[in-house]
PASEBA-1860 file (N, C-alpha, C; in nm, 3 decimals):
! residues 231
1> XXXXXXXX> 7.963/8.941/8.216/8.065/8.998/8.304/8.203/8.956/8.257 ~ 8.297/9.046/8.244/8.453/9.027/8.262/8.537/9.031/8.367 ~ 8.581/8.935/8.390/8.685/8.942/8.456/8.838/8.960/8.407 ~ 8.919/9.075/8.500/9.029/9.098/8.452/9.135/9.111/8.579 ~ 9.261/9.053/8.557/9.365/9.070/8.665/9.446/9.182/8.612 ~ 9.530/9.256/8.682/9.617/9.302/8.692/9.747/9.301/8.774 ~ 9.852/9.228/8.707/9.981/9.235/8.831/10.093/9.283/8.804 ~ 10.122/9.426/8.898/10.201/9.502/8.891/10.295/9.505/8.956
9> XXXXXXXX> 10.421/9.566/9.007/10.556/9.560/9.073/10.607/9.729/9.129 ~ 10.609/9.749/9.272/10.613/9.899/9.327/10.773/9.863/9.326 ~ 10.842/9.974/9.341/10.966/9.951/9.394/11.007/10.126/9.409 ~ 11.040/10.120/9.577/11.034/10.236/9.624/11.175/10.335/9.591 ~ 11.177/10.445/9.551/11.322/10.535/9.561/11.322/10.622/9.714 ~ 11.224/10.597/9.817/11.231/10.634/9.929/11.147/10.527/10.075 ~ 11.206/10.543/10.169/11.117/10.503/10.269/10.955/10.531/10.275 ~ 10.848/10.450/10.312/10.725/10.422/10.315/10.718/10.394/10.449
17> XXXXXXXX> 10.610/10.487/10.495/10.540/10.497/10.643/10.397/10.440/10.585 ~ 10.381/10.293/10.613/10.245/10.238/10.595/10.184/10.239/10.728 ~ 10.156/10.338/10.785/10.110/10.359/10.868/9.979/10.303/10.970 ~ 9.947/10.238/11.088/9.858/10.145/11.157/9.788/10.281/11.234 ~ 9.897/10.373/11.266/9.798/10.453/11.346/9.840/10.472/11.498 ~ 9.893/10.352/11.536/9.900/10.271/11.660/10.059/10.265/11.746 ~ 10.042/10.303/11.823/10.181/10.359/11.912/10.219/10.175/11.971 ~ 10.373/10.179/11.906/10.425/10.026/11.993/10.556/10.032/12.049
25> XXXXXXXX> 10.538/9.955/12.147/10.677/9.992/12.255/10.733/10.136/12.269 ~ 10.683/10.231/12.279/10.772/10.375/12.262/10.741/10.399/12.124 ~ 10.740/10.386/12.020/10.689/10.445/11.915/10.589/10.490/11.933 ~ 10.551/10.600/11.828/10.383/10.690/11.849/10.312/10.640/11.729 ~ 10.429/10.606/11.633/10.304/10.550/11.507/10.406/10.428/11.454 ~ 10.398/10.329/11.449/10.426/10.180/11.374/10.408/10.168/11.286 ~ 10.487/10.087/11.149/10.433/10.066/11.064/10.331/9.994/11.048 ~ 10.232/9.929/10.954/10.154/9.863/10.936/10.220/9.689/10.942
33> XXXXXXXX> 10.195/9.588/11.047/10.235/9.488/11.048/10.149/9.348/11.034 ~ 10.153/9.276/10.930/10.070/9.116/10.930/10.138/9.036/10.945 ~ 10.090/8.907/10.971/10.094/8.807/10.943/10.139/8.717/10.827 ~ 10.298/8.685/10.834/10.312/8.576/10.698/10.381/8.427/10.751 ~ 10.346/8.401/10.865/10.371/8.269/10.894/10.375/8.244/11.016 ~ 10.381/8.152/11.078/10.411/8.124/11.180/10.494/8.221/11.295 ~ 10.503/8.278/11.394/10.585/8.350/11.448/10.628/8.475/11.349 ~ 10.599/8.488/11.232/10.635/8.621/11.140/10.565/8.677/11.083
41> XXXXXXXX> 10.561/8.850/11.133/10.497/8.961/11.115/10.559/9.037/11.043 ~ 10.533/9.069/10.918/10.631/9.193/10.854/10.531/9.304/10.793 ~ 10.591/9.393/10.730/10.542/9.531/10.688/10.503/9.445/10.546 ~ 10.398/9.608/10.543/10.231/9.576/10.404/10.264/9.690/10.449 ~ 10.181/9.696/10.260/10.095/9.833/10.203/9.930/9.747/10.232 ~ 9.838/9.838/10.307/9.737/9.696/10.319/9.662/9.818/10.172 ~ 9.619/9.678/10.084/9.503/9.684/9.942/9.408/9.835/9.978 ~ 9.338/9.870/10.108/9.245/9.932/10.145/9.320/10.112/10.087
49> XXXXXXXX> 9.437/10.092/10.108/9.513/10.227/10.097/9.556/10.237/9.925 ~ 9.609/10.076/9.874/9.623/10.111/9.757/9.522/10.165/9.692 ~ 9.367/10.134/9.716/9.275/10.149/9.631/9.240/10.324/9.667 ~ 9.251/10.360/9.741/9.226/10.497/9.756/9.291/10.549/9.674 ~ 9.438/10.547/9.687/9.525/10.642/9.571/9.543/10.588/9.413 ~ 9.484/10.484/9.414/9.458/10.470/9.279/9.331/10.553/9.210 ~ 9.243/10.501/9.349/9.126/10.613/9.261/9.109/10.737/9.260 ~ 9.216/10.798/9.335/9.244/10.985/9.324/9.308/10.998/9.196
57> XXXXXXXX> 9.374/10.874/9.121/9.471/10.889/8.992/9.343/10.854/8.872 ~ 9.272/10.775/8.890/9.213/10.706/8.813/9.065/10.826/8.788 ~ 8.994/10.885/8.909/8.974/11.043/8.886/9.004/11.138/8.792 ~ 9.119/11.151/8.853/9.207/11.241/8.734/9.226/11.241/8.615 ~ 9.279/11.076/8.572/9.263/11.062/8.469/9.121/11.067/8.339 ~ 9.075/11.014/8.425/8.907/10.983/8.356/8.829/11.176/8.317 ~ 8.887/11.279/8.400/8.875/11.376/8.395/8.924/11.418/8.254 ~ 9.067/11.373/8.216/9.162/11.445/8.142/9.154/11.367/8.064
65> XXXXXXXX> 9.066/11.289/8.027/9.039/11.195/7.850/8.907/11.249/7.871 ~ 8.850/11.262/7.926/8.683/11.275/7.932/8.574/11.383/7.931 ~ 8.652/11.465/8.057/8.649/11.614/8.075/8.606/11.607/8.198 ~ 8.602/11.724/8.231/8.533/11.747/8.389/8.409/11.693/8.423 ~ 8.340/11.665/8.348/8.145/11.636/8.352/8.180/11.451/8.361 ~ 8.251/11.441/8.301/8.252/11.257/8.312/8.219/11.234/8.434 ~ 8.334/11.282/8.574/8.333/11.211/8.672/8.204/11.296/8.795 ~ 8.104/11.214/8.806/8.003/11.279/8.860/7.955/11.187/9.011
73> XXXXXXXX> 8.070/11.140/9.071/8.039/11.058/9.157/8.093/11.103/9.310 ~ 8.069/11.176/9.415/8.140/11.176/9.517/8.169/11.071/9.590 ~ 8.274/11.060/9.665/8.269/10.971/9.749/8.191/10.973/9.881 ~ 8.146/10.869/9.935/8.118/10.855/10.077/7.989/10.938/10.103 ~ 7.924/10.948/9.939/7.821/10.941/9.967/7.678/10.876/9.961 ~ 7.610/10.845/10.069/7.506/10.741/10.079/7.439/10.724/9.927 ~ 7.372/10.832/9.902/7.257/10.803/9.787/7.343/10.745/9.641 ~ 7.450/10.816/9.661/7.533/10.762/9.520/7.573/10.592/9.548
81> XXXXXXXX> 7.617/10.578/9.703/7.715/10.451/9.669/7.583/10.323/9.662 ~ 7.442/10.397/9.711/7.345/10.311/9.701/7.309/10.298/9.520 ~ 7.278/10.380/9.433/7.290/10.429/9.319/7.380/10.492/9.244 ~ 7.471/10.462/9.196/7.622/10.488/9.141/7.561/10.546/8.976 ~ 7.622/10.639/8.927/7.566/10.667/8.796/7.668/10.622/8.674 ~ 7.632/10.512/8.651/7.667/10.393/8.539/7.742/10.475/8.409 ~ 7.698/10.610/8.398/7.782/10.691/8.321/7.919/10.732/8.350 ~ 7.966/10.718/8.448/8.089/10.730/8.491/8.198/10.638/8.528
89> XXXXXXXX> 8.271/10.659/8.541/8.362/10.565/8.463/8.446/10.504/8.591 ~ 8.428/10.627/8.731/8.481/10.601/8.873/8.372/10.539/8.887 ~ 8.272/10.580/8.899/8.167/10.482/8.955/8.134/10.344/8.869 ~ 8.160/10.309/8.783/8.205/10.192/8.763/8.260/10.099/8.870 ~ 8.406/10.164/8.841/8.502/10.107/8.905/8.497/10.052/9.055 ~ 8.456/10.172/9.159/8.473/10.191/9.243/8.346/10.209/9.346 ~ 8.240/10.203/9.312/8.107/10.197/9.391/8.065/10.095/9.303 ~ 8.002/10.012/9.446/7.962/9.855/9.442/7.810/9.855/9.408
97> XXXXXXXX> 7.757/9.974/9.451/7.618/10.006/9.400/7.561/9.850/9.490 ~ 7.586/9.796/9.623/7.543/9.702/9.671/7.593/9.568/9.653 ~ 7.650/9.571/9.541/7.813/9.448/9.463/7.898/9.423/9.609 ~ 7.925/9.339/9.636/8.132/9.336/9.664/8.201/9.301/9.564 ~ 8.346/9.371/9.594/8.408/9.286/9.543/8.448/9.344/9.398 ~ 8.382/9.457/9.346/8.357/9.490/9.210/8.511/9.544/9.193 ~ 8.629/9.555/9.250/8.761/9.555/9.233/8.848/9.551/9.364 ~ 8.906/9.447/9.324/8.952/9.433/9.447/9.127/9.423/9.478
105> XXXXXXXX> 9.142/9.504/9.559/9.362/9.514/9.579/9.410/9.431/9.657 ~ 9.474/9.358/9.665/9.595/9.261/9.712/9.650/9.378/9.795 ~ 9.649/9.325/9.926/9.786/9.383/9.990/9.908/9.392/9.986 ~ 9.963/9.490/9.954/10.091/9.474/9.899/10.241/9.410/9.982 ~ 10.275/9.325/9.972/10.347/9.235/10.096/10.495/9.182/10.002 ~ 10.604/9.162/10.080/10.732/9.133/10.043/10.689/8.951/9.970 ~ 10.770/8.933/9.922/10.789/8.802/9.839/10.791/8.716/9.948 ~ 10.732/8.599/9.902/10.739/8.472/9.947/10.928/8.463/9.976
113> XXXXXXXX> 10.955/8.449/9.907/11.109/8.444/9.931/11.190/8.526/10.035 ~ 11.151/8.646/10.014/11.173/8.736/10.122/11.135/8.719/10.216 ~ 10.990/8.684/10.245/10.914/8.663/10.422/11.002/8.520/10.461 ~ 11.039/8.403/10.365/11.121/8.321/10.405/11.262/8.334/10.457 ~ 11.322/8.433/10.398/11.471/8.407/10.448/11.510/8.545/10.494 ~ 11.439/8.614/10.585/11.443/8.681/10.696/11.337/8.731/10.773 ~ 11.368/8.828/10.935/11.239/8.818/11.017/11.226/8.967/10.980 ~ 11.162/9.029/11.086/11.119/9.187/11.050/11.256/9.274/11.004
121> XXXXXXXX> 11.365/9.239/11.051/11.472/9.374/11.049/11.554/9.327/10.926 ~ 11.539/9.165/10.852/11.604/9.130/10.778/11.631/9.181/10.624 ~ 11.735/9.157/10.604/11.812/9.293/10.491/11.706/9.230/10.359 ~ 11.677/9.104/10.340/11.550/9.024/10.237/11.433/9.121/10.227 ~ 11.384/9.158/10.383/11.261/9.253/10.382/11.274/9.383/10.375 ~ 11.393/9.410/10.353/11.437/9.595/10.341/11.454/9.621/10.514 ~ 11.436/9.766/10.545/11.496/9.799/10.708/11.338/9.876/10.717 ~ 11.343/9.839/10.892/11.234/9.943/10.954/11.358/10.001/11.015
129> XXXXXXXX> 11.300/10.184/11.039/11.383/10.241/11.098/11.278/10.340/11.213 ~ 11.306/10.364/11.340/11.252/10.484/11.388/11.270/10.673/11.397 ~ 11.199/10.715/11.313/11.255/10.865/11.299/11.133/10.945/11.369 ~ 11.234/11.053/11.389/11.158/11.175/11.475/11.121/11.300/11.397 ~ 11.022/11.349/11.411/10.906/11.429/11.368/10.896/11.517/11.490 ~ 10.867/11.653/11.379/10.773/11.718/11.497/10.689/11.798/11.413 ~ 10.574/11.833/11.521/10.472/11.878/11.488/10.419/11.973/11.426 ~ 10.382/12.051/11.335/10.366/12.152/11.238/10.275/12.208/11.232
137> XXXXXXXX> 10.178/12.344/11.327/10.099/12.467/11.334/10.093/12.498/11.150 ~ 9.974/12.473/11.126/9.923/12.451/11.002/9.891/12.566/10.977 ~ 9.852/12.685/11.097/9.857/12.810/11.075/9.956/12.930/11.071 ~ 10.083/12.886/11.133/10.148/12.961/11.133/10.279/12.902/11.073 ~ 10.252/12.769/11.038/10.369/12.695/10.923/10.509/12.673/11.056 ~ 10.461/12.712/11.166/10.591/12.723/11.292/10.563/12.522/11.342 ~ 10.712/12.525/11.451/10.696/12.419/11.515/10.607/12.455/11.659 ~ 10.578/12.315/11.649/10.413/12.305/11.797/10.543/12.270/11.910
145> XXXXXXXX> 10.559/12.337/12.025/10.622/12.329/12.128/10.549/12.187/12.185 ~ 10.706/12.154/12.236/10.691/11.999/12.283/10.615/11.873/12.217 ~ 10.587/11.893/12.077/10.508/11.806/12.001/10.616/11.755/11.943 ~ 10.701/11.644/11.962/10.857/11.566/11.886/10.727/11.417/11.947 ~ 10.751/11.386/11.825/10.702/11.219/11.800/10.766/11.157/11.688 ~ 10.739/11.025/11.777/10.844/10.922/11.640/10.735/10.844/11.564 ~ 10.768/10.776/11.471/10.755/10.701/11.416/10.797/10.631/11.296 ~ 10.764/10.509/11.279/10.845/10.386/11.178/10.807/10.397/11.018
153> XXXXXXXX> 10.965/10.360/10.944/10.923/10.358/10.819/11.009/10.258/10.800 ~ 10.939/10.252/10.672/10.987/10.088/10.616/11.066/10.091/10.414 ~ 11.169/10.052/10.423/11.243/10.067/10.295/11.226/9.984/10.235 ~ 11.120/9.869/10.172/11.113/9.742/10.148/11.254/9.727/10.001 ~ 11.332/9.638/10.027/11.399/9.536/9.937/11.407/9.532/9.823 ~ 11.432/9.574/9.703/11.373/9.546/9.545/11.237/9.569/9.542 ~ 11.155/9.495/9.430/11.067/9.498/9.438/10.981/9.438/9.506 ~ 10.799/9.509/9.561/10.724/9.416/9.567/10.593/9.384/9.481
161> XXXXXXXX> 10.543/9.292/9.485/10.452/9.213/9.357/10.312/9.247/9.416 ~ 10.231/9.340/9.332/10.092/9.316/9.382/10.020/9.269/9.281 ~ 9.877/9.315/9.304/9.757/9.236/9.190/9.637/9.288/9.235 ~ 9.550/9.313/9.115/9.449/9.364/9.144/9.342/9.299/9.044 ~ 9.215/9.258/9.101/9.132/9.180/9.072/8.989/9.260/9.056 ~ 8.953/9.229/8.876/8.848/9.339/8.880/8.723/9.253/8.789 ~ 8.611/9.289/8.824/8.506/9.235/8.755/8.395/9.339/8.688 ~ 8.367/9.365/8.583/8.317/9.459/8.483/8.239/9.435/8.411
169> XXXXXXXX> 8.089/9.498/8.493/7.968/9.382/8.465/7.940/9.472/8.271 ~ 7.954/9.547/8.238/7.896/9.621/8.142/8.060/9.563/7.983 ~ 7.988/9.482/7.941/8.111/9.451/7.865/8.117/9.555/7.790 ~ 8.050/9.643/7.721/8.031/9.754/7.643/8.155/9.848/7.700 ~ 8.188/9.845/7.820/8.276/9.985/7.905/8.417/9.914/7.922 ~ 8.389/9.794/7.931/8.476/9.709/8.013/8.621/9.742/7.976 ~ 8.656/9.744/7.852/8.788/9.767/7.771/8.841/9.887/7.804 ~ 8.752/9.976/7.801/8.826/10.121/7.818/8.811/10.135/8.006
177> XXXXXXXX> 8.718/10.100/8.060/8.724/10.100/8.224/8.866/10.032/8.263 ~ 8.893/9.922/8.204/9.017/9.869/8.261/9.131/9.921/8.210 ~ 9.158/9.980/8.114/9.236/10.077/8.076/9.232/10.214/8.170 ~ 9.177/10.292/8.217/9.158/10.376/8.342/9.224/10.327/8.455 ~ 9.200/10.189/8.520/9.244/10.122/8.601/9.372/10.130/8.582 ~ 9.408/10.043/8.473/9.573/10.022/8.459/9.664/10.166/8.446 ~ 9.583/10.244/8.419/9.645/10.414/8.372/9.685/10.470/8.530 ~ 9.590/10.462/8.594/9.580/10.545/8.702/9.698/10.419/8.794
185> XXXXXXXX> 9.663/10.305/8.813/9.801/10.241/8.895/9.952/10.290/8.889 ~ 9.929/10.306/8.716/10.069/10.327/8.692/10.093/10.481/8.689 ~ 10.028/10.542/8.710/10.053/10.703/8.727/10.098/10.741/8.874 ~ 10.032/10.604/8.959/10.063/10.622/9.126/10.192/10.677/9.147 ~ 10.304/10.771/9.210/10.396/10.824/9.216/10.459/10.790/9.395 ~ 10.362/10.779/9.453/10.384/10.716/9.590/10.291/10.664/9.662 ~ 10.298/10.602/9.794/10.229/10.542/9.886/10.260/10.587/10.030 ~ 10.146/10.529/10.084/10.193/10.533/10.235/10.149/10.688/10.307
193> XXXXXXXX> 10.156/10.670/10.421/10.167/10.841/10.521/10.232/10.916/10.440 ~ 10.228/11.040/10.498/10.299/11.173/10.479/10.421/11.147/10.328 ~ 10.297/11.199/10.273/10.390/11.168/10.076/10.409/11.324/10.094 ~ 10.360/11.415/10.162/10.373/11.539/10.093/10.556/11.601/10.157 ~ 10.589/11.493/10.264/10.744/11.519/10.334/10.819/11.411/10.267 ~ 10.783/11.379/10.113/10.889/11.276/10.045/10.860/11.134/10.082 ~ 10.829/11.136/10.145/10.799/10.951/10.227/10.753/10.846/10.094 ~ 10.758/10.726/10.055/10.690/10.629/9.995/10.715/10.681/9.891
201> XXXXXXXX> 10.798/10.755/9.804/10.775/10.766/9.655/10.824/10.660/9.599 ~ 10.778/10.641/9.487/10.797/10.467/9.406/10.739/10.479/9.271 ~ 10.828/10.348/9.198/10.762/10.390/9.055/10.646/10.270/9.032 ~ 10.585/10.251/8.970/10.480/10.137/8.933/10.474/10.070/8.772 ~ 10.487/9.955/8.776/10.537/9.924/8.652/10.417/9.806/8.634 ~ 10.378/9.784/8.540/10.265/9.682/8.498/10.329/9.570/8.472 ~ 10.322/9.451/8.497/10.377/9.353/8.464/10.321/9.260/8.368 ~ 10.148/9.271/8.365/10.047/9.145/8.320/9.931/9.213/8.347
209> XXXXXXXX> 9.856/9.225/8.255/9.701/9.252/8.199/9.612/9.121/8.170 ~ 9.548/9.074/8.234/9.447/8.937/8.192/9.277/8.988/8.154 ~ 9.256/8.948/8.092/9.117/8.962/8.060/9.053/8.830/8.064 ~ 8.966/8.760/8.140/8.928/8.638/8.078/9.070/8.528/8.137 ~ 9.140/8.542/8.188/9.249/8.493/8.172/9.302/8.458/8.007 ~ 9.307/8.557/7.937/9.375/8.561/7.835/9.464/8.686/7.863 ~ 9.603/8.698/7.803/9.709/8.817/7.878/9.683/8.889/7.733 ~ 9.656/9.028/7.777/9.662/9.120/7.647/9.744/9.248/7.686
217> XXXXXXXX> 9.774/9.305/7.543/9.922/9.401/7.503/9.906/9.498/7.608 ~ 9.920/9.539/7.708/9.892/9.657/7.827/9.918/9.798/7.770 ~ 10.009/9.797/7.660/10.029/9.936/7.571/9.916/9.916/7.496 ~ 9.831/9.862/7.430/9.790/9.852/7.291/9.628/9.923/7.350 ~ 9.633/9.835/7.501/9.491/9.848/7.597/9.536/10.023/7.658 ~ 9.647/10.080/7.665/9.645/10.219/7.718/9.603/10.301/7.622 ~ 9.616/10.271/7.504/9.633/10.367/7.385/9.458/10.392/7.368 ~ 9.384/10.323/7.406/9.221/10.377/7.446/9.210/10.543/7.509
225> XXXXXXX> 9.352/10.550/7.575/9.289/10.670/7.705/9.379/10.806/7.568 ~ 9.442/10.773/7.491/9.459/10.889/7.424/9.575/10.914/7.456 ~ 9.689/10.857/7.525/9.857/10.869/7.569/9.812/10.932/7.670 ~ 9.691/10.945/7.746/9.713/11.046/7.862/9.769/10.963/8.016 ~ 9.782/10.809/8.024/9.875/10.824/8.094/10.001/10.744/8.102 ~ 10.070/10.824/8.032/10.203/10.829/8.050/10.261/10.921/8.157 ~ 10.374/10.845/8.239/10.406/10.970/8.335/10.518/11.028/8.335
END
């Protein structure tokens, strides 16, 4: 088995609705809020969301070096995630085939520095703001009478630092699987709720490739997928 890290750096050109779901004080949807100390709660991308849109990129990609027949894995479904077909390169990645753990995302959270030297509204953690929405008849593309709801987005600060932790039992795949990985992170174009109204767009930049805890060339490891992702 290999083990390999990855730690990368988002930094948004728009507001991010990391969305909880969950209506607070008069808001209808909140951002997503944890725990970083004592008395302080601030905004996350929580890992569970990064890994989804990585693997809609990481899909794609594996498609477009591979071809359409590579990726033969649906999601969320029983018989596959019990039996994952080892020929594919998502299912690798991404079905545990009964594993945990077989890659795993860091929640994406403001700097130590930042959660230190301010609280939720502090200019360190970027701004939450509350904006109003309304509702959109999917059939007739019109506004839904009396459907105006708010909810919170979050501009985080410079950058923030994530990491992603992967283990790759087939050393034979391992090189080019983690190359997919790192392709598809960095192809990510946004996060968060409602990307298709501009929300969360951001660029993704690789910072550190570990294999083994040895750091290797992250260009030298893309050039496996054929330049296909460059974005």
């Amino acid at each position: 088995m290999i083990r390999a890290t990855v730690e990368y750096s988002v930094k948004f050109q728009a507001p991010v609705l990391p969305g909880s779901g969950h209506g607070v004080a008069g808001v209808d949807r909140a951002a997503a809020r944890t725990m970083a100390g004592p008395g302080l709660r601030v905004p996350y991308i929580p890992g569970s969301h990064l890994r989804g849109v990585v693997r809609e990129k990481v899909e794609h990609l594996a498609r477009l070096v591979l071809g359409d027949d590579a990726v033969k894995t649906i999601a969320h479904v029983e018989d596959q995630a019990m039996r994952p077909d080892l020929d594919d390169p998502v299912a690798r990645l991404f079905v545990s085939g009964g594993r945990q753990g077989l890659v795993v995302f860091r929640d994406l959270l403001p700097s130590r520095n930042d959660r230190e030297s301010g609280g939720d509204s502090g200019d360190a953690l970027g701004k939450v703001a509350v904006r109003a929405r309304v509702s959109i008849d999917r059939r007739t593309g019109t506004q839904r009478g009396q459907r105006l709801f708010d909810h919170e987005t979050w501009h985080p600060a410079g950058r923030l630092a994530g990491r992603v932790d992967a283990w790759l039992e087939n050393e034979d795949t391992a090189r080019f699987d983690l190359a997919l990985l790192v392709g598809g992170l960095r192809l990510v174009d946004a996060l968060g709720a409602n990307r298709s109204a501009g929300l969360g767009a951001c660029r993704v930049d690789i910072d550190k490739v570990l294999i083994d805890g040895e750091e290797v060339d992250c260009e030298a490891l893309l050039e496996e997928l054929g330049g296909r992702a460059d974005r």
